[in-house]
C-alpha positions in Angstrom: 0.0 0.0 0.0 1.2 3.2 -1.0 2.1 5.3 2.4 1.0 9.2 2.1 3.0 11.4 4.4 0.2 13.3 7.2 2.1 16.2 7.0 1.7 16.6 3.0 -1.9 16.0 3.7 -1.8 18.6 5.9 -0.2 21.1 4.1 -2.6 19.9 1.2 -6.2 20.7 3.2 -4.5 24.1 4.5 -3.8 25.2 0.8 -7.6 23.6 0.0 -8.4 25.6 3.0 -9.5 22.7 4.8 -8.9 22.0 8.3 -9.9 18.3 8.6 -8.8 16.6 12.3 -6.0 14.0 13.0 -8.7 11.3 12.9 -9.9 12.5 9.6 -6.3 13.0 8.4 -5.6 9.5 8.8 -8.4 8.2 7.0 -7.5 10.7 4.0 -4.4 9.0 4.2 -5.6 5.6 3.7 -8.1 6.5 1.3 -5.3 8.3 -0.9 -3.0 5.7 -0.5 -5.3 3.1 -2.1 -6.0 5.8 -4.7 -2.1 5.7 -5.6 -1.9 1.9 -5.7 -4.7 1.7 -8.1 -2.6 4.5 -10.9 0.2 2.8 -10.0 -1.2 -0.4 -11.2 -2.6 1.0 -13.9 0.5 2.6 -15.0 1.7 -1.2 -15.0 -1.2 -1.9 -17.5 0.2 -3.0 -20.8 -1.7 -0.5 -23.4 -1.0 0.2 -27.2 2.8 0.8 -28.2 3.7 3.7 -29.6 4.5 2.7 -33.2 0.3 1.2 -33.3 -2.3 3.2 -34.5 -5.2 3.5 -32.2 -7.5 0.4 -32.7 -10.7 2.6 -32.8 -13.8 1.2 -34.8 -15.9 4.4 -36.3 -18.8 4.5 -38.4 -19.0 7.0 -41.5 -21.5 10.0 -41.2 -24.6 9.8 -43.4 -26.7 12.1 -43.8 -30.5 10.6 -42.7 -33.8 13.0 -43.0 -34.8 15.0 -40.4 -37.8 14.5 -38.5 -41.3 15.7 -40.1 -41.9 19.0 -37.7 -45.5 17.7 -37.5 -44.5 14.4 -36.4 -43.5 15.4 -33.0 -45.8 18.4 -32.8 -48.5 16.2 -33.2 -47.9 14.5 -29.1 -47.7 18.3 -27.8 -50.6 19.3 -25.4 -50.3 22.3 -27.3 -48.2 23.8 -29.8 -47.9 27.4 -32.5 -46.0 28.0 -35.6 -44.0 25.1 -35.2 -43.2 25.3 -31.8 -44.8 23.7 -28.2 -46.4 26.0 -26.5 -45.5 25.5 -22.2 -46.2 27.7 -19.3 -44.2 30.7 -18.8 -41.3 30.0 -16.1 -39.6 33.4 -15.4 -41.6 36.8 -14.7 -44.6 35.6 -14.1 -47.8 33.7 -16.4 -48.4 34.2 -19.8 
């Protein structure tokens, strides 16, 4: 387990402008500590060399119609020149 020094900690919260207690300090600790070890594992995770292009799959872009206006429109309670028509919601009712 990776060991995080209490006084770093400390001088970490006091520039976060935290004052956390000794108790809380040393839970930090441990909670950072197993934060570490899981980077540093991952850092040991063997990933792509850098010679390989990324294996990424992608899909072209086509074009598709857009949706008929009156489509949609046509589920609104309520709706005007193309638009749905909902209660006011800043300064007051319509």
């Amino acid at each position: 387990m990776s060991s995080v020094d209490l006084e770093t900690l400390r001088t970490l919260a006091t520039l976060a402008r935290l004052t956390p207690s000794d108790a809380e300090l040393t839970r930090l600790a441990a909670d950072l500590g197993r934060i570490l070890e899981a980077f540093e594992a991952l850092a040991q995770a063997p990933g792509p060399r850098p010679d390989e292009p990324p294996a990424t799959r992608t899909r072209a872009d086509r074009p598709v119609p857009a949706l008929d206006p009156e489509a949609f429109l046509a589920a609104a309670p309520a709706h005007e020149g193309g638009f749905f028509v909902v209660p006011r919601t800043v300064g007051g009712e319509t």
